[in-house]
C-alpha positions as CSV (number, residue, x, y, z in Angstrom):
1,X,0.6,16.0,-14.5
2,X,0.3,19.1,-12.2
3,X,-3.5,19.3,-12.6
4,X,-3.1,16.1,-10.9
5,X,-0.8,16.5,-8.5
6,X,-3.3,19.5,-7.4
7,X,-5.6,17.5,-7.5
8,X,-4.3,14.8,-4.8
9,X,-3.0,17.3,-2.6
10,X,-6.0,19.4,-2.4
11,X,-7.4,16.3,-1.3
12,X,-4.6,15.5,1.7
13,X,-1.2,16.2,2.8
14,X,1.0,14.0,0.3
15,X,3.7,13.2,3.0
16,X,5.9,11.0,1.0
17,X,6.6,9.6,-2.1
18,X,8.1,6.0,-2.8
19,X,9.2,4.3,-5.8
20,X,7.1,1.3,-5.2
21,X,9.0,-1.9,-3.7
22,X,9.4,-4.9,-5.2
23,X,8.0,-7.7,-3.4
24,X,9.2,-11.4,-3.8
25,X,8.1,-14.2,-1.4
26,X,10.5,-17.0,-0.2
27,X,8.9,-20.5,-0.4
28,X,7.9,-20.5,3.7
29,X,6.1,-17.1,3.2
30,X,2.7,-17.0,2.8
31,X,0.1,-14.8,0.6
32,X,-0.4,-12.3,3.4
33,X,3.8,-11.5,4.1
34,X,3.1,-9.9,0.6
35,X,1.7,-6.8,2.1
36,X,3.5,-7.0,5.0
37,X,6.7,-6.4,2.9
38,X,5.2,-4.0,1.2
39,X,4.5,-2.2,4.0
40,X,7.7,-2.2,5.9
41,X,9.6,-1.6,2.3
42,X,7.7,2.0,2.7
43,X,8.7,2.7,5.9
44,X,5.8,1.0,8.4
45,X,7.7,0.0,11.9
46,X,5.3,-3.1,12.0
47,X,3.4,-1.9,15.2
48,X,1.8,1.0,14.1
49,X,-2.0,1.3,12.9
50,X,-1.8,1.3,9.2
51,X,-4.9,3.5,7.2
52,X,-4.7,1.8,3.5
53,X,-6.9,4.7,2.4
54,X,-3.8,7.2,2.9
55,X,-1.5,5.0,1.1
56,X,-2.1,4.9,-2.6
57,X,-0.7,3.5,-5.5
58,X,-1.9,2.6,-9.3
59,X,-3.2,0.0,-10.9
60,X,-0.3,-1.7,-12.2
61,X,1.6,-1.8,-8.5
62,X,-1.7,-3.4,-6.9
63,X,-2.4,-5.7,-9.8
64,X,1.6,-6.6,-9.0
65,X,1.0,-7.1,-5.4
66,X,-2.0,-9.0,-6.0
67,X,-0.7,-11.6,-8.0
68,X,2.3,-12.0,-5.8
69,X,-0.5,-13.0,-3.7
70,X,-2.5,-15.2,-6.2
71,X,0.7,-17.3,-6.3
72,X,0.3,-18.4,-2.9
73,X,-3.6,-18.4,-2.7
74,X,-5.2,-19.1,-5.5
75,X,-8.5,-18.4,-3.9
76,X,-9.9,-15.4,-5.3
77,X,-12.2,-14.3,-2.6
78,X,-9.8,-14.7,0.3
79,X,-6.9,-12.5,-2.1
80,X,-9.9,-10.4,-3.5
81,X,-10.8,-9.3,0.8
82,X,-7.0,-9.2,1.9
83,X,-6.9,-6.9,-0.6
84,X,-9.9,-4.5,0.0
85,X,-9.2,-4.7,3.7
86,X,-6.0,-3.9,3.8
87,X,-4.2,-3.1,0.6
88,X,-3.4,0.0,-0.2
89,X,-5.9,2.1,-2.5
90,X,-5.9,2.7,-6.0
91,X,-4.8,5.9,-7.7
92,X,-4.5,5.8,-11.4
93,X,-3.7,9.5,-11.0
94,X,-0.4,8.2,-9.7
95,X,1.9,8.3,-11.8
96,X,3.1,4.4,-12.6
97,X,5.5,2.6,-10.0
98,X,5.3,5.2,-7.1
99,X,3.5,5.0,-4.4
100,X,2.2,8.2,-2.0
101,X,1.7,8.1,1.5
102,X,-0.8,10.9,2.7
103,X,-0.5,12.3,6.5
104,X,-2.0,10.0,9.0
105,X,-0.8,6.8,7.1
106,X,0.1,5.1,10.1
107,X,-1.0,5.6,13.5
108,X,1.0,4.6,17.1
109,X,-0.7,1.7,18.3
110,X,-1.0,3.1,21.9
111,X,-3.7,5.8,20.1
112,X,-0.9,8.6,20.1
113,X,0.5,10.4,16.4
114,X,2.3,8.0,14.2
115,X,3.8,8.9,10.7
């Protein structure tokens, strides 16, 4: 585990580390309010630039969000591109259920430092 922990942080600044949230959807929510949730759950303010590439998690917590998203939207291709657009990335180096936020995960939307 600390080979990989060196590994990840030679990489970038680990800034935080979440347990990941658990995400449920009320019946008026749709497949999208998934990561939105997810988001705000680690901290995101909901205005701020998000970078998915400096938030990571591992297989099993984005295979959890995607089906969250799957029950909404059955279409894999629109799911599949949410996903890949904006999900966060995949880290099986992560240990399971935590999620790591690396420096620069959010940006302020008026261009200035976020988190």
């Amino acid at each position: 585990m600390s080979e990989q922990k060196s590994k990840i942080s030679q990489e970038a600044e680990i800034i935080v580390v979440h347990t990941a949230p658990k995400i449920s959807l009320t019946e008026d929510e749709k497949a999208g309010d998934a990561l939105l949730k997810f988001y705000r759950a680690l901290g995101w303010d909901g205005q701020d630039i998000l970078d998915p590439c400096k938030i990571r998690t591992n297989e099993a917590v984005y295979n959890r969000l995607k089906d969250i998203m799957f029950e909404r939207c059955p279409d894999p291709v629109s799911v599949g591109m949410t996903m890949v657009n904006i999900g966060p990335s995949v880290d099986n180096s992560i240990p399971v259920d935590k999620v790591y936020l690396f420096q620069g995960w959010t940006t302020q939307a008026d261009g200035g430092d976020g988190i």
